[in-house]
C-alpha positions as a Markdown table, in Angstrom:
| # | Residue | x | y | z |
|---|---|---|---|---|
| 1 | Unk | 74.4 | 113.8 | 45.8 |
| 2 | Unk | 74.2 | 116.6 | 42.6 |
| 3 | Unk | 72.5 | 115.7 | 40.1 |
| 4 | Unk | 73.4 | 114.2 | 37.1 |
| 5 | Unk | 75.3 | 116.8 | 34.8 |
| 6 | Unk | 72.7 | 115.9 | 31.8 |
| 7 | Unk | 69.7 | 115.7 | 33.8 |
| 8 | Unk | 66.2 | 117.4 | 32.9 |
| 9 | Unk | 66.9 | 121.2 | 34.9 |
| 10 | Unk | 70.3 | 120.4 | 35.4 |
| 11 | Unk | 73.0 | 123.2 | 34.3 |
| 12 | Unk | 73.8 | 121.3 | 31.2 |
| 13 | Unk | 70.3 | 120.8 | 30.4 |
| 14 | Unk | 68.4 | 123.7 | 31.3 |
| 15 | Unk | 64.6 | 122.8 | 29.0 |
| 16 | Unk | 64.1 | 119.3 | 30.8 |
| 17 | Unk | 65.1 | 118.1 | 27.7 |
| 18 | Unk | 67.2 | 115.3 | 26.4 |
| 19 | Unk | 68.9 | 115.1 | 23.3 |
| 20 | Unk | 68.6 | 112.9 | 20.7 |
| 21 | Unk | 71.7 | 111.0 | 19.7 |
| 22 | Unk | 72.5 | 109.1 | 16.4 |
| 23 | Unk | 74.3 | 105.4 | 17.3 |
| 24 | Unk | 77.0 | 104.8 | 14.8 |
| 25 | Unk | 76.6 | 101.8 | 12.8 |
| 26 | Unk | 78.9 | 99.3 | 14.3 |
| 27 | Unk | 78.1 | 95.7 | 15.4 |
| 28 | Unk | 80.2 | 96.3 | 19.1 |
| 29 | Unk | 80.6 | 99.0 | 21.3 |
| 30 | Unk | 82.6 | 99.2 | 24.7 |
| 31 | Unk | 81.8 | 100.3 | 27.6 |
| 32 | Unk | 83.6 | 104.1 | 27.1 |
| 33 | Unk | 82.1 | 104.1 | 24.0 |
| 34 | Unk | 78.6 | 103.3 | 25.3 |
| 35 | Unk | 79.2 | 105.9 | 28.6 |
| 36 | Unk | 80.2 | 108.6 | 26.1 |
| 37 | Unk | 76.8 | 108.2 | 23.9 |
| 38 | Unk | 74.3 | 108.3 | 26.9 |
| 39 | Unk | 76.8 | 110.7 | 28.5 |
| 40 | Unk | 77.5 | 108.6 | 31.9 |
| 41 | Unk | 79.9 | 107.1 | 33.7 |
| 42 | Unk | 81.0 | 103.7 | 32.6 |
| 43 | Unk | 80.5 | 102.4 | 36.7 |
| 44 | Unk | 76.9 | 103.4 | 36.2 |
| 45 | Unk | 76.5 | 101.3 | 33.3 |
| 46 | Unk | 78.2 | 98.8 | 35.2 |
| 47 | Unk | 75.4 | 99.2 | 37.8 |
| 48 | Unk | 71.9 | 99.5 | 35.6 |
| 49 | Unk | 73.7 | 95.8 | 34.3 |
| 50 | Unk | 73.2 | 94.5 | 38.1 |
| 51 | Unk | 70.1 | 96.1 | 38.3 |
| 52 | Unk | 68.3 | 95.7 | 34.5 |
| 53 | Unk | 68.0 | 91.7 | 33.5 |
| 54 | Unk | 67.7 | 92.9 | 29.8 |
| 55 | Unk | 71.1 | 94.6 | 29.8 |
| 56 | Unk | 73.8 | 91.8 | 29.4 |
| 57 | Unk | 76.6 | 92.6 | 27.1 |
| 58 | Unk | 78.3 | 89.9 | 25.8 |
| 59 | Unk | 82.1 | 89.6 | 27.0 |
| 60 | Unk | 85.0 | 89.4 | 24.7 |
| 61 | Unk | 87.4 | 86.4 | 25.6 |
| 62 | Unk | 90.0 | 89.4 | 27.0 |
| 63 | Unk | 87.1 | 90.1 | 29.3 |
| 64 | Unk | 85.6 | 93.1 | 28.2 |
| 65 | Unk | 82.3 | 94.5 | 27.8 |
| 66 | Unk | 80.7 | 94.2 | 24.4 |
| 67 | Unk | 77.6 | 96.2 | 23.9 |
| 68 | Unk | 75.3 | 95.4 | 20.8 |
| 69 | Unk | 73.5 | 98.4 | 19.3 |
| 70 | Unk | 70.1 | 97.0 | 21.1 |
| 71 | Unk | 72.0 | 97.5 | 24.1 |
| 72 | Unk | 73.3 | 100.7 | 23.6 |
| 73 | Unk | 69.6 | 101.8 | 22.2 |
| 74 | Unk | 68.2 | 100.0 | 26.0 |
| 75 | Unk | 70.9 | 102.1 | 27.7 |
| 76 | Unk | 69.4 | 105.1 | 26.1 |
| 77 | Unk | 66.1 | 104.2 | 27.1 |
| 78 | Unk | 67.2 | 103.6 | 30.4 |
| 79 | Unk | 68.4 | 107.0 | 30.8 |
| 80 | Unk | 65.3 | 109.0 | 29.4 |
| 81 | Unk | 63.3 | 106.7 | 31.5 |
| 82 | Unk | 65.8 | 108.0 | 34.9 |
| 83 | Unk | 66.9 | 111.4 | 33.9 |
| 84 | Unk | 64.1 | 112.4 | 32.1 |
| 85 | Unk | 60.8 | 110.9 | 33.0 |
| 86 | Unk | 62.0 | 111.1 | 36.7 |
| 87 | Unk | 61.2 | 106.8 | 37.2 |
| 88 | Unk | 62.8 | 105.1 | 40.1 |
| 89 | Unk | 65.0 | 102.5 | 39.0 |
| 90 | Unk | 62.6 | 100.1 | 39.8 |
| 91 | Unk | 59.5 | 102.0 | 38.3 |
| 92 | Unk | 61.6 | 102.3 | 35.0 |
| 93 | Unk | 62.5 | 98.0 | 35.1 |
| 94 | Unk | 59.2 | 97.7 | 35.8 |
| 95 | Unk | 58.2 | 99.8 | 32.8 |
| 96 | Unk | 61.2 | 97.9 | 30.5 |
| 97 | Unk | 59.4 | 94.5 | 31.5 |
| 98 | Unk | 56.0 | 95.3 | 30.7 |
| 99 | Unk | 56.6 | 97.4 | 27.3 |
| 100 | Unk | 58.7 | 94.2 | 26.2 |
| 101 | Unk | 56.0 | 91.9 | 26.7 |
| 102 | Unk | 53.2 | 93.7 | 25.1 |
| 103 | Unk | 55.3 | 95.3 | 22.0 |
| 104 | Unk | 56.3 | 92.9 | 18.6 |
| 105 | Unk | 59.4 | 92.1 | 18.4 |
| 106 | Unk | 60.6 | 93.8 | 14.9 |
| 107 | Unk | 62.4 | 91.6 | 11.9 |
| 108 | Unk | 65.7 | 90.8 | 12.3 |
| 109 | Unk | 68.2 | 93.0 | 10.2 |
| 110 | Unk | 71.0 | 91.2 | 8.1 |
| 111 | Unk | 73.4 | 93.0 | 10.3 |
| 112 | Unk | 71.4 | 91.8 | 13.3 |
| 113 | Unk | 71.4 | 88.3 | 12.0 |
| 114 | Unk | 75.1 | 88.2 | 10.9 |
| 115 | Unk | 76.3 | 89.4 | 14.8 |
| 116 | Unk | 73.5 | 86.6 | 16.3 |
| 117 | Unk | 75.3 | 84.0 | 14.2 |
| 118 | Unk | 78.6 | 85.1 | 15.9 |
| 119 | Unk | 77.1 | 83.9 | 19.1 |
| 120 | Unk | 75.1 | 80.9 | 18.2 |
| 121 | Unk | 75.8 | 77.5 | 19.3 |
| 122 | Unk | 79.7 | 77.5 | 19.8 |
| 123 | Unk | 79.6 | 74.9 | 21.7 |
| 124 | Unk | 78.7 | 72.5 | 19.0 |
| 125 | Unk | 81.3 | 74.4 | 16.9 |
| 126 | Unk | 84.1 | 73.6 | 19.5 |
| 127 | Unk | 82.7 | 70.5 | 19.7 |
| 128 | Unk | 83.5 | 70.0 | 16.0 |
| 129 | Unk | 86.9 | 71.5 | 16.6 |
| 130 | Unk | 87.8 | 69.5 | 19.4 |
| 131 | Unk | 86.9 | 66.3 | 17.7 |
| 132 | Unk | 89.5 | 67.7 | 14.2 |
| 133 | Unk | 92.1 | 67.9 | 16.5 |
| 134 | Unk | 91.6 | 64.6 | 18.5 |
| 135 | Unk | 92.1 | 63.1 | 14.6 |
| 136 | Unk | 95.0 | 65.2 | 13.8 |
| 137 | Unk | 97.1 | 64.5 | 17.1 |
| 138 | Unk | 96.1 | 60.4 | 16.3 |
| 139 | Unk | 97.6 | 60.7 | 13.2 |
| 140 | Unk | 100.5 | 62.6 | 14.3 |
| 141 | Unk | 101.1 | 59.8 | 16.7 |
């Protein structure tokens, strides 16, 4: 198997070194969106999600991949950590695992707070939903 086209020594990266890419700021990305800005295939994201606990996009309710900008910024990591620094992809989980237990988790941004509350506790919300529309159909009836 070649190796990767973006790969430290490869013919489109002939220092060793990776570029540094600016995320746009958007709350979701897809998956073409995310392959594009690591410069990957969208199956190998598809893979480093089997293989990397910490990368779990969320899944729109038409089934499609929903990457958060913490995801796209873990993909990145990811990369540097496979491409660049030359870790197995178990020596760079290994690495993810112990660098999130040991580093502070920084404040939440507004943004970053606004796109949790999208996610938090539907179930009580459908709940709620559910129960209006029970109500509704009684009086309806």
């Amino acid at each position: 198997m070649s190796a990767p086209r973006n790969a430290p020594g490869s013919k489109g990266d002939p220092k060793g070194t990776l570029p540094t890419l600016e995320i746009p700021d958007k709350l979701y990305f897809r998956i073409g969106e995310v392959a594009r800005l690591a410069g990957i295939k969208p199956y190998v994201l598809r893979f480093w999600e089997t293989e990397f606990p910490s990368l779990g996009p969320r899944k729109s309710g038409t089934g499609h991949r929903l990457y958060r900008r913490k995801d796209v910024e873990l993909v990145l990591e990811i990369k540097r950590l496979l491409y660049e620094k030359r870790y197995t992809i178990e020596g760079a989980r290994k690495m993810l695992e112990s660098r999130g237990k040991t580093e502070p988790r920084p404040a939440k941004s507004a943004r970053a707070k606004a796109q949790a509350a999208l996610f938090d506790d539907s179930a009580s919300i459908l709940e709620n939903v559910r129960k209006e529309l029970q109500s509704l159909a009684e009086m309806l009836k």
